[in-house]
C-alpha positions as CSV (number, residue, x, y, z in Angstrom):
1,X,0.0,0.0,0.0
2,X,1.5,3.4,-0.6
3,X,1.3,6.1,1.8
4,X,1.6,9.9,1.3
5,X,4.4,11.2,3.6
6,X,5.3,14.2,4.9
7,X,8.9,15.1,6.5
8,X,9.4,17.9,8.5
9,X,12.5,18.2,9.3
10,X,15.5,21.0,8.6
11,X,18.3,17.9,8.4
12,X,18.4,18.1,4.9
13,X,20.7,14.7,5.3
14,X,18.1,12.8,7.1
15,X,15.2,14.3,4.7
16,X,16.8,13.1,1.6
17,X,17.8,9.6,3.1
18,X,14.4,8.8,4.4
19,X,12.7,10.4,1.1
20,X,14.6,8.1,-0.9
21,X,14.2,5.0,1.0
22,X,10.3,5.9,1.0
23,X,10.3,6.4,-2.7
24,X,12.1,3.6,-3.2
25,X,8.9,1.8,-1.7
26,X,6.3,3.8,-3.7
27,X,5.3,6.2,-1.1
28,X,5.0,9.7,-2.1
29,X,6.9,12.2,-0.2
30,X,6.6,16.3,0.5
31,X,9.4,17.6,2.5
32,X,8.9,20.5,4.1
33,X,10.7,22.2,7.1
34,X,8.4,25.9,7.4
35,X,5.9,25.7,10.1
36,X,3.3,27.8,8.0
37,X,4.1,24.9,5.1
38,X,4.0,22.2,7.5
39,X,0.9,22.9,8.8
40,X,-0.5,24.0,5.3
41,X,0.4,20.4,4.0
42,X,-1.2,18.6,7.0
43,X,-4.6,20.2,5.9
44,X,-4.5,20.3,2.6
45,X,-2.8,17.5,1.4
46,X,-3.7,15.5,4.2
47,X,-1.0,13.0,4.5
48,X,-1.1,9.4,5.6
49,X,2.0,10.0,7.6
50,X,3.4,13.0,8.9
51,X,7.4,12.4,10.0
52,X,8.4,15.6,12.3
53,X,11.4,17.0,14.2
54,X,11.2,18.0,17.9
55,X,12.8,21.0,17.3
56,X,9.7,21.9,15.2
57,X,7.4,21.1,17.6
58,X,7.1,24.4,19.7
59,X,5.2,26.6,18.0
60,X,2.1,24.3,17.8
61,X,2.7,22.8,14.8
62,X,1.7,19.2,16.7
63,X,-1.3,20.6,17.6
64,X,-2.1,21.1,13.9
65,X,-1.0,17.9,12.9
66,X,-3.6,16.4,15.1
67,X,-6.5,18.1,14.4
68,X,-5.9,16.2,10.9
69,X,-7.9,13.4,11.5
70,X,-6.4,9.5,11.4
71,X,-2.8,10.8,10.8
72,X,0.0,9.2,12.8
73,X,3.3,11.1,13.8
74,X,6.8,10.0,14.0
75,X,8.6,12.2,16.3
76,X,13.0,12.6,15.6
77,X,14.7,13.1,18.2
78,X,18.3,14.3,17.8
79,X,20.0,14.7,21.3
80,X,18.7,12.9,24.7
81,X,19.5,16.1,26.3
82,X,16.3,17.6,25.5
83,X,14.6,14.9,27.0
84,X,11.9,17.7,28.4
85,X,11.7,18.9,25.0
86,X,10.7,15.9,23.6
87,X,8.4,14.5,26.6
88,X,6.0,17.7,26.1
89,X,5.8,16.9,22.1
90,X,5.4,13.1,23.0
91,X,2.2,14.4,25.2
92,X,0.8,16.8,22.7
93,X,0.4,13.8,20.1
94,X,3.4,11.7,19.1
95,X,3.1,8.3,18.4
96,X,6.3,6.8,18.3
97,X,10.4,8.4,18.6
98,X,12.9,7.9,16.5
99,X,16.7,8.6,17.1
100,X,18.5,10.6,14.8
101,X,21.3,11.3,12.9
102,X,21.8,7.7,12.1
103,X,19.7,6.0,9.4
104,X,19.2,2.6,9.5
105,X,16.2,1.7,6.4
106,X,15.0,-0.8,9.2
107,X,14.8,1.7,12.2
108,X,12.7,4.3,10.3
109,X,10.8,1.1,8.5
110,X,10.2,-0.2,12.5
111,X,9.3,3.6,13.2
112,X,6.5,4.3,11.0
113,X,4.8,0.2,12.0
114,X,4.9,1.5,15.6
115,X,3.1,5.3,14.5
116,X,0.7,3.5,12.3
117,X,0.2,0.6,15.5
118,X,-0.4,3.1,18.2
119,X,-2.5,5.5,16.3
120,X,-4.4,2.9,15.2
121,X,-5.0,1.8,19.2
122,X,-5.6,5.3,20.3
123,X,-8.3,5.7,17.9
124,X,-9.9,2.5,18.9
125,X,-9.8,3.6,22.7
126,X,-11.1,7.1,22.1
127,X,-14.1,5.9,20.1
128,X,-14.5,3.3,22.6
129,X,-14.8,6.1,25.2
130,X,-16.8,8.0,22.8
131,X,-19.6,5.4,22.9
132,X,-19.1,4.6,26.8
């Protein structure tokens, strides 16, 4: 099944590494690293995935992304140090972390099955408590 992707993230290195290993499996890719952009994509392309730094995450850009409905998030991380950083992203609507710089194919592959997983669960559990 292809997904449409989106990357936000300034490392231009990681950007092109993971856009080429998602193209390579027929997913179409938008990378973008402007907030405006970012959260311009997220509503009107509406992507299947949305693949965003931490460091992008302050200026409520998650918040955007999740008012798209049904869209997972992979959250890169790129230094442990900003642990705080990245728990208050994680809270406002991550679904799964992913360490950067290095790129392993398999690591972002096992990233974006975890997103797709726990989204997936944390829409069943909020319709469940919808209906309760």
């Amino acid at each position: 099944m292809s997904m449409k992707v989106l990357i936000a993230d300034p490392d231009w290195r990681f950007s092109t590494q993971a856009t080429r290993y998602l193209e390579s499996h027929a997913h179409l890719v938008v990378q973008q690293t402007q907030t405006e952009q970012i959260s311009e994509a997220v509503c009107n392309w509406r992507p299947d995935l949305v693949i965003v730094s931490e460091e992008l995450t302050e200026a409520g850009l998650l918040e955007s992304i999740q008012a798209a409905p049904e869209r997972p998030a992979v959250l890169l991380v790129g230094w442990m140090d900003r642990y705080d950083r990245v728990w208050r992203a994680w809270q406002r609507g991550g679904d799964e972390l992913m360490m950067k710089p290095i790129f392993q194919s398999k690591d972002l592959h096992n990233a974006i099955v975890a997103a797709l997983e726990n989204a997936a669960a944390g829409t069943r559990q909020a319709e469940l408590a919808a209906s309760a």
